[in-house]
C-alpha positions in Angstrom: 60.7 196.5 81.4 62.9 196.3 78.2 65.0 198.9 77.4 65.0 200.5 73.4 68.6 198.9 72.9 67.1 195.4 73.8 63.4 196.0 71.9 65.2 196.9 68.7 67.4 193.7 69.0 64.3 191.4 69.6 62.9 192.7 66.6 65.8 192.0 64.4 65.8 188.7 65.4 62.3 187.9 65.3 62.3 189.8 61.4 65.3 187.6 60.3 63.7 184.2 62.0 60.4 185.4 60.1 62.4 185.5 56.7 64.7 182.2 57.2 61.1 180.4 58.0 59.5 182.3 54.7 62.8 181.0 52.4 62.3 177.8 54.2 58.9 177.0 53.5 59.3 178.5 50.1 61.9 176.4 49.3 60.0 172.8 50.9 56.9 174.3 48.5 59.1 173.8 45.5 61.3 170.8 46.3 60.5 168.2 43.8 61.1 165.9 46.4 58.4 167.2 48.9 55.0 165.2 49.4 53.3 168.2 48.8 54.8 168.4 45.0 54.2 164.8 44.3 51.2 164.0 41.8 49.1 161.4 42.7 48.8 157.9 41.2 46.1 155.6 42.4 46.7 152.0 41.0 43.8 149.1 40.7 45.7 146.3 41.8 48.9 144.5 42.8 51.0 144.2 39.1 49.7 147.5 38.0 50.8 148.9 41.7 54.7 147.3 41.4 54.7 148.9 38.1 53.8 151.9 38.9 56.1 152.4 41.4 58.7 151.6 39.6 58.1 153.9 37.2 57.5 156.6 39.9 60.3 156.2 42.4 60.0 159.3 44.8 58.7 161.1 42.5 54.9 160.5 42.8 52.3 159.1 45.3 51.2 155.5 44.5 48.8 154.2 46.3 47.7 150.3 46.3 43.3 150.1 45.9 42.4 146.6 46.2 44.7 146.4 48.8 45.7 142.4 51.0 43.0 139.5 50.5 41.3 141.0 48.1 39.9 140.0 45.0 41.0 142.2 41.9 38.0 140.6 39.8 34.9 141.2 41.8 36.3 144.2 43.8 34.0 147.1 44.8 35.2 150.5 45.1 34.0 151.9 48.5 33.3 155.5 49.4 36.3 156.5 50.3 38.1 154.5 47.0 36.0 157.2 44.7 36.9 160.1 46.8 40.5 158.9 46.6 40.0 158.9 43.2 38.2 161.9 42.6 41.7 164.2 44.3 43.7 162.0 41.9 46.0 163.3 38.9 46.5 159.4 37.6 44.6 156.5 37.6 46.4 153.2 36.6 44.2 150.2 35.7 44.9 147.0 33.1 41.5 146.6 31.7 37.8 146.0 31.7 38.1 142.0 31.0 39.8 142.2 34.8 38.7 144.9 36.7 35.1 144.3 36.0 34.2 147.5 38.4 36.0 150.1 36.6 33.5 151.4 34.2 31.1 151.7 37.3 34.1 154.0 39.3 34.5 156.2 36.2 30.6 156.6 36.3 31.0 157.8 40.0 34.2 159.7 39.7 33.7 163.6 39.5 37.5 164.4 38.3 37.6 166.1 34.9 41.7 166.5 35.0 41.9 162.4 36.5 44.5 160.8 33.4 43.3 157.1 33.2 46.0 154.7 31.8 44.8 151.6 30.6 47.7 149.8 30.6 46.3 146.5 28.4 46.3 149.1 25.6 50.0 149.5 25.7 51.9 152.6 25.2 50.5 153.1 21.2 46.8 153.3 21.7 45.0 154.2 18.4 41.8 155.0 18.1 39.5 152.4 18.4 36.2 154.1 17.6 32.8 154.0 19.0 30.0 152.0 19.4 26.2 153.5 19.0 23.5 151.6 19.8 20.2 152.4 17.4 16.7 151.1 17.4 15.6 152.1 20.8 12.3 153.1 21.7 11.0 155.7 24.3 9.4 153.2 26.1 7.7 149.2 25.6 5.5 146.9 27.1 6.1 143.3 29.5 6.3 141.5 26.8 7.4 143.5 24.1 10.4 142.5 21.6 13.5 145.0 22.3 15.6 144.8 18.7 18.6 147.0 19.1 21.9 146.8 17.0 25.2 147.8 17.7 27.5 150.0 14.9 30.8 150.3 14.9 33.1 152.9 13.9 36.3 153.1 12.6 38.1 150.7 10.4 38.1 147.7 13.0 37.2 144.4 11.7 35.8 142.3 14.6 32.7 140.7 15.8 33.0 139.3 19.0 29.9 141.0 20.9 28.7 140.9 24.6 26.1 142.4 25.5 25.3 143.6 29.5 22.7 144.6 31.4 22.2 146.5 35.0 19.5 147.8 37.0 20.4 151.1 37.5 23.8 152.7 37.8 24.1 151.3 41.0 24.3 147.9 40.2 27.4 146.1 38.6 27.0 144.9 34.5 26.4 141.2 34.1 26.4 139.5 30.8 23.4 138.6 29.0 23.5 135.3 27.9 22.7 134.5 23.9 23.4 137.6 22.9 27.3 137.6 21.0 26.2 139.4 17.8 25.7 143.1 17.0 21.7 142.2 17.3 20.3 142.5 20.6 16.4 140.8 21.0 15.2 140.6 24.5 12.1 140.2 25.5 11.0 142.9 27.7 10.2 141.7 31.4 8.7 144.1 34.2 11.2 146.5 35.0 12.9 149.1 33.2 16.9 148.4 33.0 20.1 149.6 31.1 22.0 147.8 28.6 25.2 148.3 26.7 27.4 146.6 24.2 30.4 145.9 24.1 32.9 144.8 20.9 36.6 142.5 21.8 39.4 142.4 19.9 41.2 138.8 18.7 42.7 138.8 22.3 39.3 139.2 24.0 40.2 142.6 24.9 37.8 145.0 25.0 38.0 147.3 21.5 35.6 149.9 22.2 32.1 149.7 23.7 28.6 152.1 24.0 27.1 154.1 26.3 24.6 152.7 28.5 21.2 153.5 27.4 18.1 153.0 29.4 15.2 150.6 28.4 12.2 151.9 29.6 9.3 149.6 30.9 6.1 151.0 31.3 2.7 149.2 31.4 0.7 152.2 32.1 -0.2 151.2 35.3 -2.1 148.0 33.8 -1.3 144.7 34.9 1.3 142.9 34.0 0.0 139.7 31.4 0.0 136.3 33.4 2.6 133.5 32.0 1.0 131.4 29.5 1.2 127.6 29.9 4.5 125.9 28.8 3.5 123.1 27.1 6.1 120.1 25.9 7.9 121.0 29.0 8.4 120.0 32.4 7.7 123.2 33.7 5.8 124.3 36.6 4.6 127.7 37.4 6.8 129.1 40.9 5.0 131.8 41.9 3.3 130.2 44.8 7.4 130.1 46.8 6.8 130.4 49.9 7.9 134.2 50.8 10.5 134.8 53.0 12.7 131.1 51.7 15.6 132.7 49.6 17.9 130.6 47.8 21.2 131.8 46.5 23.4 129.8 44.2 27.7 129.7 44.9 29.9 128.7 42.7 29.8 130.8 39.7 32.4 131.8 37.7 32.8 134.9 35.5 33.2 132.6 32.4 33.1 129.3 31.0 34.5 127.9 27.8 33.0 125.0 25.9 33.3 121.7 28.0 33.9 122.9 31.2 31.8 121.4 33.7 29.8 124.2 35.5 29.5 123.3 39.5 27.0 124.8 41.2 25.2 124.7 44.4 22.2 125.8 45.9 22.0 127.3 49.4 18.5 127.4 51.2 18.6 128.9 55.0 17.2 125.8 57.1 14.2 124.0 55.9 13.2 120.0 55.5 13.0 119.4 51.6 15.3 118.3 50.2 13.6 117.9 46.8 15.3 119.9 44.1 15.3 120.6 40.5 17.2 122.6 38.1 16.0 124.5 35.5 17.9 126.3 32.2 17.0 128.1 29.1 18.9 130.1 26.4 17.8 133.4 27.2 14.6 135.0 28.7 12.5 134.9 25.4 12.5 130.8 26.2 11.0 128.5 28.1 12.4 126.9 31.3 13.6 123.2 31.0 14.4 121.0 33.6 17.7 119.2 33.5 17.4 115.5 34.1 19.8 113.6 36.6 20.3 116.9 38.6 17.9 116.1 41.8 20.1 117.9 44.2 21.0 120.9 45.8 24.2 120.4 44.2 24.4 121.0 40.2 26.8 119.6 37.5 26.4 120.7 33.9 29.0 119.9 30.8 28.7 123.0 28.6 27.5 122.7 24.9 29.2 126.1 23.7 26.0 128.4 24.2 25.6 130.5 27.4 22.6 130.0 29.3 20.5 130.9 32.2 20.0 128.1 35.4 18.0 128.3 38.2 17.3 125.7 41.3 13.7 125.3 42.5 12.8 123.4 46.0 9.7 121.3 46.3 8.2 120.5 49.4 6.9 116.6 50.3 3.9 117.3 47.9 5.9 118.6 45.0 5.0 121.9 45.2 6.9 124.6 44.8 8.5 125.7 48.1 11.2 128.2 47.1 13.6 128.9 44.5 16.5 130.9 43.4 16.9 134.1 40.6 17.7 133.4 37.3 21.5 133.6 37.3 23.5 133.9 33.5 26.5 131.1 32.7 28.7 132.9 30.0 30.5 130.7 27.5 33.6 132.4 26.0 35.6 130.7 23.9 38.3 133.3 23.0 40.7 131.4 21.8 42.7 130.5 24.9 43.3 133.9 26.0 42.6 135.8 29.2 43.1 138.8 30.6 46.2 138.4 32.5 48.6 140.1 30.2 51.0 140.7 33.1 52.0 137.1 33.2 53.3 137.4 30.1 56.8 139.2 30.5 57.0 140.8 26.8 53.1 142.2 27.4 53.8 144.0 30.7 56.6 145.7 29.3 54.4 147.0 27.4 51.8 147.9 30.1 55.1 149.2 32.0 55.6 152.2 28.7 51.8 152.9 29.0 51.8 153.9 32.2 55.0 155.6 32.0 53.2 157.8 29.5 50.8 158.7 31.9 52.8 159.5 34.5 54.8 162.2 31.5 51.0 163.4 30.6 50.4 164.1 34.3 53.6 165.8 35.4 56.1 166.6 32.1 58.6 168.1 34.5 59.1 164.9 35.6 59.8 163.0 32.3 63.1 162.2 32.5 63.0 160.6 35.9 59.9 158.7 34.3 62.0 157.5 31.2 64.9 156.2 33.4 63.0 154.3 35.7 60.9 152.7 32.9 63.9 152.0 30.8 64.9 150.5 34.2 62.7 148.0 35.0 62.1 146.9 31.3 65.7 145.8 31.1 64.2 143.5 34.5 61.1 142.4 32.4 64.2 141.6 29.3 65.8 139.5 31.6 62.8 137.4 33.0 62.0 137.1 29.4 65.3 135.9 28.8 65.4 133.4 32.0 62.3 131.9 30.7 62.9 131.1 27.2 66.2 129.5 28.2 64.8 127.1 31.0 62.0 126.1 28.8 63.3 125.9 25.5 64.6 122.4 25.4 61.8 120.7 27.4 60.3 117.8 26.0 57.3 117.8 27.9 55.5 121.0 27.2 52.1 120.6 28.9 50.9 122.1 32.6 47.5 121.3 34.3 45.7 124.4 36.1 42.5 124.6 37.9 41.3 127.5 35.4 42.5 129.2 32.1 44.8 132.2 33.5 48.3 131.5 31.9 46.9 131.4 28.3 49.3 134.5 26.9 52.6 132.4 29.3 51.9 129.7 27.8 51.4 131.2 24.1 54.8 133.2 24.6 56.8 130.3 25.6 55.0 127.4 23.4 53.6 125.6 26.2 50.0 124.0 26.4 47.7 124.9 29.2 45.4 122.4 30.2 42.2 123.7 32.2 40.6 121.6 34.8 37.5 123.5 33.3 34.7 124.6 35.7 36.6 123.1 38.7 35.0 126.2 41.6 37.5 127.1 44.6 33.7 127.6 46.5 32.4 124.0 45.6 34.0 120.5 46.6 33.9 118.8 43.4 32.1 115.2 43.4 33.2 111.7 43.6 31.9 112.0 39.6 34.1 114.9 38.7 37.2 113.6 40.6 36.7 110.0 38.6 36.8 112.6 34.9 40.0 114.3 36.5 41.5 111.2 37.3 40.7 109.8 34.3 42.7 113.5 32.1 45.7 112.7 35.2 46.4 109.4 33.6 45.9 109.9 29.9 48.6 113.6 30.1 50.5 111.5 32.7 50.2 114.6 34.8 52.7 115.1 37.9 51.2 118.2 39.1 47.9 120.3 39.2 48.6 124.0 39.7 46.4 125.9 42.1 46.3 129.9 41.6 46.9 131.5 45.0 43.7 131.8 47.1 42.2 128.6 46.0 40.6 126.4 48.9 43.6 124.5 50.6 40.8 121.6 50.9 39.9 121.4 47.3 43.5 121.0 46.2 44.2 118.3 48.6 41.0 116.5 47.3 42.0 116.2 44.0 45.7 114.8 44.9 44.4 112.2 47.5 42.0 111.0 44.6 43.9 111.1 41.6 48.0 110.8 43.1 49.1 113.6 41.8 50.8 116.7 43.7 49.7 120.4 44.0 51.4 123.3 43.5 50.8 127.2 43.5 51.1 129.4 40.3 51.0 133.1 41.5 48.8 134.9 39.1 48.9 138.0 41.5 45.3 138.7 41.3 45.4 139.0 45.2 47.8 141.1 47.8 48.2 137.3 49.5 49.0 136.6 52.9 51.7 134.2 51.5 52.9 137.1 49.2 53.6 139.3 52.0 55.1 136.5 54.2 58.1 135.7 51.8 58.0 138.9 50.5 57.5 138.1 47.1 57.3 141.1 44.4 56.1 140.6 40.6 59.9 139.8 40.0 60.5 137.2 42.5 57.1 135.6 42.0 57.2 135.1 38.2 60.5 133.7 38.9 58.7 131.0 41.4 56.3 130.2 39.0 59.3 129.2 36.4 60.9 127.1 39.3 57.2 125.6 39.8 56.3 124.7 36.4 59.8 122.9 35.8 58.1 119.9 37.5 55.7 119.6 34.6 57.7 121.1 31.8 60.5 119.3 31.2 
C-alpha cells in the first residue's frame, strides 16, 4: 500500500507528464511543418504534379491523380479520385482541351471551398465571360428540328465553336460532328440528351463555355415514325442485325486535322462473314453513304476538312445485314497547328508554374512567401531550359522533325521549327502496306532521318514504319503518361525535356 509521501509524488509526476504531453501536442498542432497543418493539393497529371511540388516543397500535400500507365487524355476519375477531391483545399489541372474528364469531376465534386487552378490560363486570368444557350424548347418530337444558338458575353472576339453532347451526367461529352458555328440544328432522334457549347480562343483553348442544358424527347408514348427510304443512295435499312453480334470500332482518335488519314477498324466477336461495308454522313440530319473501296473490317479514310460520322456494317453470305457498329463522330480541327500541350513549351509552363503558385497563396496566405521562393525557384530552371534550347537550335539548318501526331505544335512555334504529322497514324491500328507506301513516299521527299514516337506508342508500329521506309525511331516524351520508362531512368519534367533536345538534334541540324 502506498504511503501519502509517495501518492503525492505520483501525482506530481503524472500532472507535469500530462502538461509536457498537452505543450507537446499543442505545439505539433501548430507546427507549419506538421502533416496535419499542410493544405491539400490534388494535381491531374504528371507536369502539373512536378510543378506543383515544386511550388509546394514541405509545405503542402500533393498528390499525383492519374497516377503510372495511365492515360492523362481519356482518364476516369474513380470513386475514391472524387472523394479525394471532395477533402481537398486545391485542385491543380492544365485544361479542358487535355483533361477531357474534368468538367464531369467538377459536376461530381461536393467541395464549395475546393480552389481550382487552371493552369493553361496562366497566372492573369481575365474574365472571359459566359456562354447562354437560347431557343430551347420544353420538350420535341423524333424527328423534330432542335435550333439552338450560343451568345457570348464579354468583349471576346472569337468563333471557333464545338458543340457536345452526353446522355446523362453520367456519361463523358463527345463532339458533335458539323456543328462549329454558334448555330446548333440537330435533328431530334429518340432519346432525350444534354448538349453544351463550347467557344476556343486563337490557341484552341477553351474561352468560356455553357451550361449543359437538357433536350427533352418525348413522343407521348406514340411510336416512333419508321425511316423513310433513302433514295440515290446505297443504303440499306439495318434494323434486322442480328441481336446479340456487337461491333465496336478501335482506333479513334480525339481529333483529326484536314488530310490526315483516319484508320479504323472494326472488331466483331467470332462470326464467318467477312463482308463489310462502311458507311458516313455529315451529321444525323443526313443520309448514310457508303464509302467505295473500303470492303473490309479494316477502314482508311483521307479527310476533306469536315467532321463526320462512320459506321461499319457486316453482311452475311446473302448480303443481308448481319450486325453493325454505333455511329461513332471523327472531329476535324484545324487549329492552326496548336495543341494543348503548353507544358512542352518552356516559356508557357512558366507561366502555368505562377498560376498555380497563385493558388496555392489563395488557399493558404500564411504560406506565401515560401510559395514565392519556390516559384521564383523553379522558373529560373524553366529560364535556363529556355535558354539551352534556343542556343542548340538556333543555327540549325535543317529545321523540320517528323512525329506520329501533332503534340509539339507550341515547341516547335517557340523555337521556329516545323512539325510534320504522320496524320491519323493510330498507336491501336497497324497501318497498311498502302499507308506505309504514302509514308515512305513524305520520308524520301523531307529526307527524313527519324520518325518520333510519343512515349506509349506500340513498340510494333514504330518498328513497322522503319523496316519499311529505312528510317530510325526515336521517343519524344510529351509526359502525358507516368511511364514505366520514366520511372526507370528517373526522368523528371527537367531531365526529360532536356532528352527530347538531345533527341531532336538528329533531325534538326
Amino acid at each position: 500500500m502506498l504511503n501519502p509521501k509517495m501518492l503525492r509524488t505520483i501525482l506530481v509526476l503524472f500532472t507535469v507528464t500530462a502538461v509536457l504531453f498537452g505543450c507537446q501536442s499543442q505545439n505539433t498542432q501548430e507546427s507549419p511543418n506538421n502533416e496535419e497543418t499542410k493544405i491539400s493539393v490534388i494535381a491531374s497529371f504528371l507536369p502539373m504534379y512536378e510543378f506543383t511540388k515544386n511550388i509546394a516543397g514541405d509545405r503542402a500535400d500533393v498528390q499525383l491523380m492519374v497516377s503510372e500507365g495511365q492515360d492523362a487524355h481519356h482518364y476516369e476519375p474513380s470513386a475514391q479520385d472524387v472523394a479525394a477531391v471532395n477533402e481537398a483545399d486545391v485542385f491543380v489541372y492544365s485544361s479542358e482541351e487535355m483533361e477531357f474528364w474534368v468538367k464531369s469531376l467538377f459536376n461530381t465534386v461536393e467541395n464549395d471551398n475546393l480552389i481550382i487552378a487552371r493552369s493553361a490560363d496562366g497566372p492573369d486570368k481575365s474574365d472571359t465571360g459566359s456562354v447562354q444557350i437560347d431557343g430551347a424548347t420544353d420538350h420535341y418530337h423524333t424527328g423534330d428540328e432542335i435550333a439552338l444558338t450560343a451568345n457570348l458575353t464579354g468583349d471576346a472576339d472569337y468563333d471557333h465553336w464545338h458543340w457536345y453532347q452526353r446522355a446523362n451526367a453520367d456519361e463523358e461529352w463527345a463532339a458533335i460532328s458539323g456543328q462549329g458555328t454558334e448555330t446548333f440544328t440537330y435533328e431530334a432522334q429518340e432519346e432525350s440528351f444534354e448538349v453544351k457549347a463550347v467557344i476556343y480562343d486563337n490557341n484552341h483553348n477553351v474561352h468560356a463555355e455553357s451550361e449543359p442544358i437538357e433536350l427533352n424527347i418525348d413522343n407521348h408514348d406514340s411510336s416512333v415514325q419508321e425511316e423513310k427510304e433513302n433514295e440515290g443512295h446505297e443504303h440499306e435499312n439495318h434494323s434486322n442485325a442480328q441481336a446479340g453480334e456487337k461491333i465496336t470500332i478501335a482506333g479513334l482518335a480525339d481529333h483529326y486535322h484536314t488530310g490526315d488519314v483516319v484508320t479504323l477498324v472494326a472488331e466483331s466477336e467470332e462470326t464467318e462473314y467477312e463482308n463489310w461495308k462502311w458507311f458516313i454522313r455529315e451529321d444525323a440530319n443526313q443520309d448514310w453513304e457508303i464509302v467505295p473501296d473500303q470492303e473490309a473490317e479494316r477502314f482508311e479514310y483521307k479527310t476533306t476538312g469536315k467532321s463526320f460520322e462512320a459506321k461499319a456494317v457486316l453482311y452475311d453470305d446473302d448480303q443481308n445485314v448481319h450486325a453493325e457498329s454505333s455511329p461513332i463522330s471523327v472531329l476535324i480541327d484545324d487549329h492552326e497547328n496548336q495543341d494543348p500541350h503548353i507544358w512542352l513549351d518552356p516559356v508557357l509552363a512558366q507561366n502555368q508554374v505562377l498560376a498555380i503558385r497563385n493558388a496555392l497563396i489563395e488557399a493558404d496566405p500564411e504560406g506565401k512567401e515560401i510559395y514565392e521562393e519556390n516559384a521564383e525557384a523553379f522558373v529560373k530552371e524553366l529560364k535556363a531550359l529556355d535558354e539551352e534550347y534556343r542556343i542548340t537550335l538556333e543555327e540549325a539548318e535543317n529545321r523540320a522533325f517528323v512525329v506520329q501526331h501533332q503534340a509539339f505544335g507550341y515547341l516547335a512555334e517557340r523555337y521556329d521549327l516545323e512539325q510534320i504529322a504522320i496524320g491519323g497514324l493510330s498507336t491501336e491500328v497497324e497501318p497498311s502496306p498502302s499507308r506505309i507506301a504514302e509514308i515512305g513516299k513524305l520520308v524520301q521527299e523531307h529526307n527524313v532521318p527519324v520518325i518520333y514516337y510519343q512515349q506509349g506508342a506500340s513498340s510494333s508500329i514504330a518498328q513497322t514504319v522503319a523496316n519499311e521506309t529505312g528510317t530510325k525511331t526515336a521517343v519524344l516524351y510529351d509526359l502525358e503518361v507516368l511511364s514505366e520508362e520514366l520511372l526507370a531512368n528517373d526522368l523528371g519534367y527537367l531531365e526529360a525535356m532536356r532528352h527530347n533536345l538531345e533527341a531532336l538534334q538528329a533531325s534538326i541540324n
